[in-house]
C-alpha positions as CSV (number, residue, x, y, z in Angstrom):
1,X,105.2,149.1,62.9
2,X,107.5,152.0,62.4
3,X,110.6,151.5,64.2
4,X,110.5,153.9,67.1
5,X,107.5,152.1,68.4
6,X,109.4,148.6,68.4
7,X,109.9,147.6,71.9
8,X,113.2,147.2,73.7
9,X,112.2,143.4,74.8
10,X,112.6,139.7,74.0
11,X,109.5,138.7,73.0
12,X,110.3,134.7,72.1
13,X,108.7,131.6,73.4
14,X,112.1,130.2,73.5
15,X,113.6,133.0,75.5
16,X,115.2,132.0,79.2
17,X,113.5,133.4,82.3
18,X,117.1,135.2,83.2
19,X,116.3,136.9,79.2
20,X,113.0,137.9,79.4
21,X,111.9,141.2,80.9
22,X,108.4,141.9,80.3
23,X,108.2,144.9,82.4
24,X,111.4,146.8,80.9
25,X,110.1,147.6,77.6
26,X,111.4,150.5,76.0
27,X,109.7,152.8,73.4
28,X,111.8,155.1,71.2
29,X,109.7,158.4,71.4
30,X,109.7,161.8,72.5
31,X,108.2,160.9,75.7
32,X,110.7,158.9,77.1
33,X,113.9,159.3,75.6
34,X,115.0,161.3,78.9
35,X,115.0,157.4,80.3
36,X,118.1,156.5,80.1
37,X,118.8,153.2,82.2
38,X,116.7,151.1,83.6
39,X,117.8,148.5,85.8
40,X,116.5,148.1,89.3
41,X,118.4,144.1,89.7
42,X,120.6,141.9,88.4
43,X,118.0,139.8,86.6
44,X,117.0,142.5,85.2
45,X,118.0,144.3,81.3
46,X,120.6,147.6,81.1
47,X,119.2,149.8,78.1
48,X,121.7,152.5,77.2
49,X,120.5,155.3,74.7
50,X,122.2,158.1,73.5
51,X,124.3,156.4,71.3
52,X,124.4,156.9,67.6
53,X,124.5,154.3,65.0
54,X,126.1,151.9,67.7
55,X,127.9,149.0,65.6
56,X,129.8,147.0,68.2
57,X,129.4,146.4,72.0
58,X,132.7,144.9,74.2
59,X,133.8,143.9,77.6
60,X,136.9,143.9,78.7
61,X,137.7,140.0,79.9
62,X,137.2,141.1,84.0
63,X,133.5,142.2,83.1
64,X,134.5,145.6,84.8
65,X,133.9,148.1,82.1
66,X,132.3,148.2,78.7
67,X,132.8,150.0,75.0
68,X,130.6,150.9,72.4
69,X,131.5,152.2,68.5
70,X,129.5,154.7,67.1
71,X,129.3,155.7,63.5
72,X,127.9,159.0,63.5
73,X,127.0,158.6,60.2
74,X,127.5,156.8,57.0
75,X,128.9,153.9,57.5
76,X,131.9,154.7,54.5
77,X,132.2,158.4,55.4
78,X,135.6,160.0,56.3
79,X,134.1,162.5,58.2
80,X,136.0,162.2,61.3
81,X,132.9,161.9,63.6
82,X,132.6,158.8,64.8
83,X,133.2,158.1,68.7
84,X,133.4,155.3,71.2
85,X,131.1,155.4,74.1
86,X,132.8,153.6,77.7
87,X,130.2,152.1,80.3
88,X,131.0,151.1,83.7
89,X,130.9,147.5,85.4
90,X,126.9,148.2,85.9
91,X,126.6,149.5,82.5
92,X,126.7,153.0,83.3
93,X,127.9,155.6,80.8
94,X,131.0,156.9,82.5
95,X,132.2,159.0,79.1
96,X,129.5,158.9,75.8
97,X,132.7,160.3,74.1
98,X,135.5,158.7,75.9
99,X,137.2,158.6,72.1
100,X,136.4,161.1,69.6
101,X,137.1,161.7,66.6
102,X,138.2,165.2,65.5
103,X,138.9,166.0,69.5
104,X,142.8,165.9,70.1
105,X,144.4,164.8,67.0
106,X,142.3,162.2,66.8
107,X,140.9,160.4,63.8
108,X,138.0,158.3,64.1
109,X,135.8,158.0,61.0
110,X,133.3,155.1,61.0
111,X,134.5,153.0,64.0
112,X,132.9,149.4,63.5
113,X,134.2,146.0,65.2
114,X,135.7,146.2,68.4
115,X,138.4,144.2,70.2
116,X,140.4,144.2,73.5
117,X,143.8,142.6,73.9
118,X,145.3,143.3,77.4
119,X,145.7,147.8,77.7
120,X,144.9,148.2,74.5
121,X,141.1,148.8,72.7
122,X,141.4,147.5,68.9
123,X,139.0,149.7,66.7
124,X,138.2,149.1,62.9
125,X,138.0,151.9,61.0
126,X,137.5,152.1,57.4
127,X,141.4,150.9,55.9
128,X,143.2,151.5,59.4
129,X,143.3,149.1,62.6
130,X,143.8,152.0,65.4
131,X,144.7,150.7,69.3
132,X,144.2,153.3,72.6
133,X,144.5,152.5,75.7
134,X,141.6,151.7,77.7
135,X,142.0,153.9,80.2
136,X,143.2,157.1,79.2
137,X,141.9,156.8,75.6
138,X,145.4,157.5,74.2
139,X,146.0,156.8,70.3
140,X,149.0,153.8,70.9
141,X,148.9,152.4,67.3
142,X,147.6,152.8,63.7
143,X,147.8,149.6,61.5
144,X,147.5,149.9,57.1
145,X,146.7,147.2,55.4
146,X,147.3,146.8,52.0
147,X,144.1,146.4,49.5
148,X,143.5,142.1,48.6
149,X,143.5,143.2,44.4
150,X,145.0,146.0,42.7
151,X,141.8,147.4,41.8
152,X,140.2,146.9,45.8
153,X,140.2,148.6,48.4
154,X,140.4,147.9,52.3
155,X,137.1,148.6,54.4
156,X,137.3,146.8,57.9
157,X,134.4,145.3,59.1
158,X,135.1,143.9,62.2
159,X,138.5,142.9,64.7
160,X,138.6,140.0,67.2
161,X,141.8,138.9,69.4
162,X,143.4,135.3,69.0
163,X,145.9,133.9,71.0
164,X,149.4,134.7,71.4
165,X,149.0,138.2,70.9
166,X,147.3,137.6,66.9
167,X,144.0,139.9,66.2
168,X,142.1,139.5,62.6
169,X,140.2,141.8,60.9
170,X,137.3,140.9,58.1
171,X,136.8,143.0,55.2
172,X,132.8,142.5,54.3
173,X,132.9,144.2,50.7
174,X,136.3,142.4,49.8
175,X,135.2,139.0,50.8
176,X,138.8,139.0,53.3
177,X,140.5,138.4,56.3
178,X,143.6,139.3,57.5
179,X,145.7,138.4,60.5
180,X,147.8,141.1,62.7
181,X,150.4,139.8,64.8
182,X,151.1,142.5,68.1
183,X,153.7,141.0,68.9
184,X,155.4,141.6,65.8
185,X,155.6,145.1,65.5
186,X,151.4,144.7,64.5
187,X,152.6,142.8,61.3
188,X,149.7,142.0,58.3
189,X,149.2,139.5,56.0
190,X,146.2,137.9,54.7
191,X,144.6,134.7,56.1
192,X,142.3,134.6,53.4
193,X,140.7,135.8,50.7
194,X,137.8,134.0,49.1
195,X,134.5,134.9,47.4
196,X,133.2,132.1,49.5
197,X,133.5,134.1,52.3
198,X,130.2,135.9,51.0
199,X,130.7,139.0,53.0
200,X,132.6,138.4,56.1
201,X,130.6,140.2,59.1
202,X,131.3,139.5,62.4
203,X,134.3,137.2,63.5
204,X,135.3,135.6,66.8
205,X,137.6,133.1,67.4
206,X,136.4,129.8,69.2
207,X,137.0,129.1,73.1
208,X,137.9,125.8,72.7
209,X,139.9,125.3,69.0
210,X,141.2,128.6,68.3
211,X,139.6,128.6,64.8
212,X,138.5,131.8,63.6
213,X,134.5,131.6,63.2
214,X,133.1,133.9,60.5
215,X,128.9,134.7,59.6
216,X,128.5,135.7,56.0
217,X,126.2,139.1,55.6
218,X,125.4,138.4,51.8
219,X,124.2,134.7,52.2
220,X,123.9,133.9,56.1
221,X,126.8,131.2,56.2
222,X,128.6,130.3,59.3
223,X,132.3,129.3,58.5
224,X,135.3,128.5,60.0
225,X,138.8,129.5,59.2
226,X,141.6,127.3,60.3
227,X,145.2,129.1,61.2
228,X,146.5,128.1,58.2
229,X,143.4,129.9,56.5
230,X,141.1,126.6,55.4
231,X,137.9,127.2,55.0
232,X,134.5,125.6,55.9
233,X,131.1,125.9,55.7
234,X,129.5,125.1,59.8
235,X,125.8,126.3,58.3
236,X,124.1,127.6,56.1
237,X,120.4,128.2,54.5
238,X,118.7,125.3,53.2
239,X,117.5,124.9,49.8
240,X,113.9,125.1,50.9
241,X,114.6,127.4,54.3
242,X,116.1,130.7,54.6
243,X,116.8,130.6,58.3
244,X,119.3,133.3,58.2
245,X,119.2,136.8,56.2
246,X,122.2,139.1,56.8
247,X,124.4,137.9,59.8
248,X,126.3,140.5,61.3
249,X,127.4,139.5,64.8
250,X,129.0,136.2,66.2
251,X,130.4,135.2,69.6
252,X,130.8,132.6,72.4
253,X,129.7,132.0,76.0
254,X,132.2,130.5,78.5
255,X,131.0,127.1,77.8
256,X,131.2,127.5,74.1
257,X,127.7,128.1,73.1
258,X,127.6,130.2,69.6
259,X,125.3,133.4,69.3
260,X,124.9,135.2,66.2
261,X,122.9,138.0,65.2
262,X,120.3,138.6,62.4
263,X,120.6,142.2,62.0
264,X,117.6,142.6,58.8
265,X,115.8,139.7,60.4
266,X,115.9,140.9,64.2
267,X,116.8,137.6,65.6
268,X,119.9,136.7,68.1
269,X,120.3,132.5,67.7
270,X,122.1,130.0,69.7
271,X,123.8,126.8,68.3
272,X,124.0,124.6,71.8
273,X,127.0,122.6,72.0
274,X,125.3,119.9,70.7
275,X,124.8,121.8,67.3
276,X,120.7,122.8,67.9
277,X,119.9,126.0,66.8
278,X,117.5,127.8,69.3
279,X,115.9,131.5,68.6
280,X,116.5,133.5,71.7
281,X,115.8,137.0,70.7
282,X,113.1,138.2,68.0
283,X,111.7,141.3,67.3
284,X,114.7,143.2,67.4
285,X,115.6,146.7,65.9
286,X,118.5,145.8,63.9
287,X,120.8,143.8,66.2
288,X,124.4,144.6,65.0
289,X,127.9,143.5,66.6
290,X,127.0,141.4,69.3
291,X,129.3,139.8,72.1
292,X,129.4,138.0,75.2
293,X,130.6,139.2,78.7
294,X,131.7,135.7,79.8
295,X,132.6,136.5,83.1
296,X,129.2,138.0,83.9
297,X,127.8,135.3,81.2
298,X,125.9,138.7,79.6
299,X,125.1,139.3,75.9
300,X,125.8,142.7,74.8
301,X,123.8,143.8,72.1
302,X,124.2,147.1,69.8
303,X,120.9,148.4,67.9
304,X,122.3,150.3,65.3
305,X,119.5,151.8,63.5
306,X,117.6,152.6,67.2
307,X,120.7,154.5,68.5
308,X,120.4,152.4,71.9
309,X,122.1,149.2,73.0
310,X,121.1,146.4,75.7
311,X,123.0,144.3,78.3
312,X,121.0,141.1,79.3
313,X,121.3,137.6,80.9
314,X,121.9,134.9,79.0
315,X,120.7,131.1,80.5
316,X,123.1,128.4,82.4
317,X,123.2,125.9,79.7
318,X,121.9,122.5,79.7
319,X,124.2,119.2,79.1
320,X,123.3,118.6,76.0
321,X,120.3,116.7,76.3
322,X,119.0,114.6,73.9
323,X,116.1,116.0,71.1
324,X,113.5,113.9,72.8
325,X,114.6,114.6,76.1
326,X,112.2,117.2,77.6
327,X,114.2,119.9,79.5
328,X,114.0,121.0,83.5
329,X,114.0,124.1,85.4
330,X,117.7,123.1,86.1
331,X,118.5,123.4,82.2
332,X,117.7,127.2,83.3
333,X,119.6,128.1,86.1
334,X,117.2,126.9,88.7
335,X,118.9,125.1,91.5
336,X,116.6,123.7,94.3
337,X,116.9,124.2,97.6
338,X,118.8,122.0,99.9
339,X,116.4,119.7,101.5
340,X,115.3,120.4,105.0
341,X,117.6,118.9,108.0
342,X,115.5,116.2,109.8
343,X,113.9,117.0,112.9
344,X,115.5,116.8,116.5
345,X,114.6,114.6,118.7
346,X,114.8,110.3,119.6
347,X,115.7,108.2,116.1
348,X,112.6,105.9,115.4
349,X,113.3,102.5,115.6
């Protein structure tokens, strides 16, 4: 199917009701690309199009506004194009080029990963780590790193903020990670550098251990990263399986639920707290950076190659049932109603 007839919907047996939205499905074509939005409740998906080559999609910790990096081009171009698009609380655009590149001294090339740390908007771009502030847009810091070998060179892929004011920053092609400390005048030095790495993607940094949690883009691995820059493998493809193809986006819901994305296979997967892995999302036009709003418990979700991006429900989750135990409409966000208060009137005896 060529890919402006996919459609902009989760089409998965093992998708949540809160998820799945047959009658918002989108179709990139001439005919309805004046569209726009398309959200009439809660329940209910937030398409934004418009974009171009979106890469990563953030919310700021409130859930009160959202940002979007666009490449505008080739992803390794210094072309000073790129741009970052800012959304609203409803996931309204209230600027498509709230930061551009080329516009006011600015230089933006290939924005990819995102992060926010209090004021300021991390961006990845190419060697640099650049911070504005989120509400005015203003450049507040540039941050070099210096290339892992003599003969490298430094290409961020993605940024994710830690605690006590430390950000890192993966390096896909150079199989690295750095840490940046804000606090110390943005200070770099490498966490780690290992060709077991195997194209570091996305990284976030775990709710509950503060271990960095990297997926692999060459060879689908999930790994963690302690502080001290030890490294395992959580997952990985099987000898016989190839569950995973090039992972590109990773994050956590507020009860520490993993999501990752499959951007060549067009999946989004879970990994439940009790270490299942569930498909939620299939059939998806090249899924990049995703996140999670955790304060609206949304899943944010870029479509690079579509030039769109999606804002959707996730489920409550369950308690970690066991395998064999068959799950309930409560395992889903449905709470039933309090019962009905007894009738008036004498007390049988």
């Amino acid at each position: 199917m060529p890919l402006e007839h996919y459609p902009f919907s989760y089409l998965t047996l093992h998708t949540p009701p809160s998820f799945l939205n047959h009658r918002h499905r989108l179709y990139w074509s001439a005919l309805f690309c004046v569209l726009g939005f398309v959200m009439a409740s809660p329940s209910e998906a937030v398409q934004i199009t418009g974009l171009e080559s979106p890469n990563s999609f953030v919310g700021d910790p409130l859930g009160k506004e959202y940002f979007i990096s666009n490449i505008n081009g080739e992803p390794d171009a210094r072309d000073n194009n790129g741009f970052i698009t800012k959304l609203d609380t409803e996931g309204k655009v209230i600027s498509l080029k709230f930061i551009q590149g080329g516009v006011e001294k600015v230089l933006l090339h290939a924005p990819k990963g995102l992060a926010l740390a209090g004021q300021t908007l991390y961006i990845a771009d190419l060697d640099q780590l650049k911070g504005f502030d989120k509400t005015t847009g203003k450049l507040l810091v540039t941050v070099s790193f210096p290339a892992p070998s003599p003969q490298g060179s430094v290409s961020l892929t993605d940024v994710t903020a830690g605690p006590s004011g430390l950000l890192y920053a993966s390096d896909q092609a150079a199989n690295t990670i750095y840490r940046i400390d804000s606090t110390a005048n943005h200070r770099v030095s490498l966490l780690i550098h290992d060709d077991r790495l195997a194209g570091p993607a996305g990284i976030a940094v775990h709710p509950k251990t503060n271990h960095l949690i990297a997926v692999s883009w060459d060879k689908g691995k999930i790994l963690e990263i302690t502080p001290e820059g030890q490294l395992t493998e959580l997952e990985s493809n099987g000898f016989f399986t190839s569950r995973f193809q090039n992972l590109s986006g990773i994050d956590f819901d507020r009860w520490g639920n993993m999501y990752v994305s499959d951007f060549t296979k067009g999946k989004i997967w879970r990994m439940t707290r009790d270490n299942r892995f569930q498909v939620i999302a299939e059939y998806l036009p090249a899924p990049a950076d995703i996140s999670i709003d955790r304060a609206n418990n949304l899943i944010l979700v870029p479509y690079h190659y579509a030039h769109t991006a999606e804002m959707n429900g996730l489920e409550a989750p369950s308690q970690g049932k066991a395998k064999d135990e068959r799950r309930t409409l409560a395992d889903y966000g449905f709470i039933p109603p309090p019962p009905k208060p007894a009738q008036e009137g004498a007390a049988k005896k």
